[in-house]
Structures are given as structure tokens and as C-alpha cells.
C-alpha angles and dihedrals in degrees: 000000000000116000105269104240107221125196121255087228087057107048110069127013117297127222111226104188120116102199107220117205112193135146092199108084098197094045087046086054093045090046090048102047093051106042088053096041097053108024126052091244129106118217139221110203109208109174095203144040102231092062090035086063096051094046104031100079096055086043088061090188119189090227136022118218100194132181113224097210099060122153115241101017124020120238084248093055093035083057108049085040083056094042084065091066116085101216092050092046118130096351103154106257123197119206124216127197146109089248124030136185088242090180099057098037087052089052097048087035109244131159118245132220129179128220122267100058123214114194101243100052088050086051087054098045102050093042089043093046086050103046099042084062091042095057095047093042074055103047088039088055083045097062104042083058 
């Protein structure tokens, strides 16, 4: 009988929490509610980067929502300071703003998502960002089989 293949996603359990991080209060509550009424994940709401470093890695989310114009530390900074910590590496991010450093976001690979916001393309996004890492989290368990 040939060795069942199981999926990554389904072999341990699965965190499910997508960390927001949003100075806008009203745009962080539209963000939340949707994406918990509509998606399986759960969310964590933090309105600044300097807190979001500290709590992010216990957190340990499956995706990162971050606003580029944050005070204090900018999403690109808050990112790459994320990005140091081995927990948070590689975890597919996704950027919001109305204007984004497209250069540098395409170079890190990051997602990017215009302000405003519709629904559907925020749907997209967040189930495109986290099956596209699932699948090569996949094809890299694959070939060390």
C-alpha cells in the first residue's frame, strides 16, 4: 500500500489567527469582522508596530495584514523587524495602504492591497496569500521525503 501523503496543514494543529496591525480603528474593525465572519480564521488587532513586535511571535499568526503608514515604525520596518524573528519568517504578509513602496514589497514578497479596501479583493487576497504558502510548505515537505 502506497505511504498516505498527508497535508502539512492537517497534521498538527493549525493556527488560525491572522494579527492585524492597523492604526486606523474603524478600518482594524472592518477588517476583523470580516474577516471572521467570512473566513475560518480568527483575528488579534494590534494599532501600532512597537507592541505588534513584542506580541507577534507568541502569537505565532498564519498571515500578517499590515498598514504601511504606521506611527512610530512604518509596515515596511515592522516587517523586516518581524522577518528577524524565526517564528514570524517567511509567514506570507500582506501590505495596505493608498500608496505603497511597490518596489520594495515586490522584492521582500509581499501582497499588496490598496486602500480603499472592497470586500472581495480582501477575501482574495487573504485566501490567495495563505494557500500559496501552504502549497510550497507542501511541495518543500514533499521533497525532503
Amino acid at each position: 500500500m502506497p505511504q498516505e501523503f498527508i497535508p502539512p496543514a492537517a497534521q498538527s494543529p493549525r493556527n488560525t489567527t491572522i494579527l492585524i496591525v492597523e492604526d486606523d480603528a474603524d478600518i482594524a474593525q472592518f477588517l476583523q469582522r470580516l474577516i471572521e465572519e467570512e473566513t475560518p480564521y480568527h483575528t488579534t488587532v494590534i494599532d501600532n508596530g512597537k507592541v505588534a513586535l513584542e506580541r507577534a511571535p507568541d502569537l505565532n499568526p498564519c498571515l500578517l495584514l499590515l498598514d504601511y503608514r504606521l506611527p512610530g515604525v512604518n509596515g515596511l520596518e515592522l516587517y523586516d523587524r518581524l522577518q528577524e524573528k524565526e517564528a514570524l519568517r517567511g509567514v506570507p504578509t500582506i501590505m495596505m495602504s493608498a500608496t505603497l513602496p511597490v518596489r520594495e514589497l515586490e522584492q521582500r514578497g509581499i501582497y499588496q492591497l490598496r486602500k480603499p479596501m472592497d470586500i472581495r479583493s480582501v477575501l482574495r487576497m487573504i485566501t490567495h496569500a495563505i494557500a500559496t504558502y501552504e502549497e510550497k510548505s507542501l511541495q518543500e515537505q514533499y521533497h525532503r521525503s
